[in-house]
N, C-alpha and C positions, 0 to 999 in steps of 0.2 A: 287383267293387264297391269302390270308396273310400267310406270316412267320414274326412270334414275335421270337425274340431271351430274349428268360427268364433271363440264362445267360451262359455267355463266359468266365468265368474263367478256370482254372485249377482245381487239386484237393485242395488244401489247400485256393484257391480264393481270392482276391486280396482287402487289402491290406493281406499280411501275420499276423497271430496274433504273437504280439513281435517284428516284422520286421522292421529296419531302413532301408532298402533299401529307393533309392528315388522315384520311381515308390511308392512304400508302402503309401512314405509320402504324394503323390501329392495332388491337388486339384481340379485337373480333375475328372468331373465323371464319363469320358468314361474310368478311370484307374481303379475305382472300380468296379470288378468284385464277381460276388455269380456263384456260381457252376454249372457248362455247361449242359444245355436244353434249346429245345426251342419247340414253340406252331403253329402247322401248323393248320389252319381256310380256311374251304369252304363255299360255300354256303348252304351246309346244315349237314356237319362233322366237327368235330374240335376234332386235338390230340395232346398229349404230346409225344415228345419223350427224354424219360430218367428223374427221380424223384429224386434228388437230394436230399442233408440237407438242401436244400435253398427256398424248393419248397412251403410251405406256403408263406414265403415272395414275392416270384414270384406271385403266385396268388392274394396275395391281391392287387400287384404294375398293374398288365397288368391287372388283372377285368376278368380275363379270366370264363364265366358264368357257361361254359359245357363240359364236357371231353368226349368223346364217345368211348376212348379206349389211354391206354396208348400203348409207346412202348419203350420196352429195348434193346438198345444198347450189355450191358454187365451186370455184377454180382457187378462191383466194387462200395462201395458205394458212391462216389462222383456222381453216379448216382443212386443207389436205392435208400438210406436211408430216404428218406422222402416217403415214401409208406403210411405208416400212417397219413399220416396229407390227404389224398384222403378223409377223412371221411366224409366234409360237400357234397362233390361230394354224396356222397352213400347216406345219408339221402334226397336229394335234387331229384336224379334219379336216385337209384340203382345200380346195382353190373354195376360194369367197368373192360369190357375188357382188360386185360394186353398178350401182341403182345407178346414171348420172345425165346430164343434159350430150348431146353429140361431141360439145365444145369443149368441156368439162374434161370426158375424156380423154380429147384431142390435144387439150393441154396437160393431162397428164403424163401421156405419150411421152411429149418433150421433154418432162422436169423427172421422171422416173422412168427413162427408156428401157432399163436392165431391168424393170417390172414387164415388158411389154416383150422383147425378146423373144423368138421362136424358135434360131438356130443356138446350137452352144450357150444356151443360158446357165448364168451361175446356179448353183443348187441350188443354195441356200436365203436365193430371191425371192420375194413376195412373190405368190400365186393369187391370179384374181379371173375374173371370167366379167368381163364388164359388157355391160346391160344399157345399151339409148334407152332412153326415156322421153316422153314429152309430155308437156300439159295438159293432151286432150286424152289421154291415155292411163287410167288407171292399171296396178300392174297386183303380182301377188307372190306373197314371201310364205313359206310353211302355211298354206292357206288362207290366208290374211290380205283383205283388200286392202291396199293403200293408193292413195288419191294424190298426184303431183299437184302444185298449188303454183300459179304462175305470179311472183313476186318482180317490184324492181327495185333495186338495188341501187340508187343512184340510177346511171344509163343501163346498167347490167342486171340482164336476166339472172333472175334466181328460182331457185324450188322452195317451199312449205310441203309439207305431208302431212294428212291425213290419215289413221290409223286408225280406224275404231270412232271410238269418241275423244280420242282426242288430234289437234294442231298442232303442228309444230312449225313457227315462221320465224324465222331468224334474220335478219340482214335487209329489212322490208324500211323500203322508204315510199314507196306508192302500190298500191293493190284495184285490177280494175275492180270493177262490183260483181260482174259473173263470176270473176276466181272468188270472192269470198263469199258468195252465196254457197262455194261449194263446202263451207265448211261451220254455218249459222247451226247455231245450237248446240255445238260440241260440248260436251260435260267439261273439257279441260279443254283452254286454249294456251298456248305458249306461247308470247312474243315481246321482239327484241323492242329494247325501250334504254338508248344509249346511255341519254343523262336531262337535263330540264331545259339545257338551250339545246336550239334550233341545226339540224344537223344535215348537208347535202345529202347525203346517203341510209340513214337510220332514222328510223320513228325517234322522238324526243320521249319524255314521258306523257306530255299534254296529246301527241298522235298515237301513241298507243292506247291513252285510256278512253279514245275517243272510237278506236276501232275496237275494242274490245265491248264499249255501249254500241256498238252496230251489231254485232257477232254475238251478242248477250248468251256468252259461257256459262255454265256451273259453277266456274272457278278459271280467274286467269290468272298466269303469271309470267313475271318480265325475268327477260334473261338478257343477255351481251352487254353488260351492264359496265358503265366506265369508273371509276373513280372518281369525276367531277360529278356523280348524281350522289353523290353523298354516302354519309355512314349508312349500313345495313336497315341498322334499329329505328334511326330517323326518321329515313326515307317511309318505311314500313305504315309508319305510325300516320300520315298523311295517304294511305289510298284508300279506297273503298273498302266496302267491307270483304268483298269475294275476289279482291285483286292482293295479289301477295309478290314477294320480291322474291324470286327464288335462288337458290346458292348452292355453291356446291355440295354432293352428294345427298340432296335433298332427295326424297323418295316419297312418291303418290302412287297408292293401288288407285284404279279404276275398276266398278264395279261393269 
């Protein structure tokens, strides 16, 4: 199994537009960040989880060939909004599976209607085949269990997935304890870890390094990452030994 990290930003994505900050300026390119997903690959499934505004660029950067089903996290669009750009997907191999909460969909419905269309639909619209999901309900892509993860988000229900041996939580500001028993021991944990102060919605760093010593991974790392947690290199040099800062198009085999 590969996990490609698409990308690891925040919502506004790194550098900020207009921003002096110094991170903003830097010339690292592990400081610039596009807008947090990433692409989990089998041996014979590959999916996205979460479609950003960034998500044509992602595609053309990683080669990524085949999507067999996206999956959404949340509604917000630092993860929908590039829905549309799925189109050479559907001309290449037809309508794709989209994974989502009821709500999820329901507000896609509205912000992408001409995706959802049944009579006189334009041709050359996004094809999707969308999929409820819920927390208690594991589901499966090209023969691959994958495990929803009931996250919150500030007030707002969110998904984590489970794939294999590896997490993937994103957008996590509270988790009860049965959702993350469901995913203790993972060889790879992925989670969102904003910046070092205290955030209503997002783990800080001090909440993430604190769930991932509950969850004791093989290897964690943080992603949705802001600009105020600092240069790449810095930050790095301050976590644990088995906790790493992840960046864009970083890439981990799982054995």
């Amino acid at each position: 199994m590969k996990l490609y990290f698409l990308g690891t930003g925040t919502s506004q994505g790194i550098p900020v537009i207009g921003s002096t900050h110094p991170v903003c300026l830097s010339h690292d390119p592990k400081d610039k960040r596009l807008r947090v997903s990433v692409w989990v690959e089998w041996e014979n499934g590959s999916v996205v989880i979460d479609c950003g505004p960034d998500f044509r660029q992602q595609m053309l950067t990683s080669g990524c060939p085949r999507i067999d089903a996206i999956l959404f996290t949340h509604e917000h669009a630092d993860h929908t909004a590039g829905l549309d750009d799925i189109r050479p997907f559907n001309f290449r191999q037809g309508d794709i599976p989209v994974y989502a909460h009821p709500r999820v969909i329901d507000n896609l419905k509205r912000r992408f209607e001409y995706i959802f269309e049944t009579e006189d639909k334009y041709p050359g619209a996004p094809s999707i085949l969308p999929v409820e999901i819920s927390g208690d309900r594991p589901f499966s892509v090209r023969g691959q269990a994958i495990v929803p993860i009931n996250v919150m988000h500030g007030k707002l229900q969110a998904f984590g997935f489970r794939i294999g041996d590896v997490a993937y939580l994103t957008d996590v500001k509270t988790i009860e304890r049965a959702e993350s028993r469901k995913i203790e021991g993972v060889k790879v944990l992925v989670v969102n870890a904003l910046r070092e102060e205290p955030h209503d919605t997002h783990f800080n760093l001090e909440e993430a390094l604190d769930f991932i010593a509950l969850i004791r991974p093989g290897r964690a790392y943080l992603t949705h990452i802001s600009h105020k947690m600092g240069f790449h290199a810095e930050v790095e040099r301050r976590l644990p030994p088995h906790v790493f800062l992840a960046y864009d198009n970083l890439q981990i085999d799982i054995s």
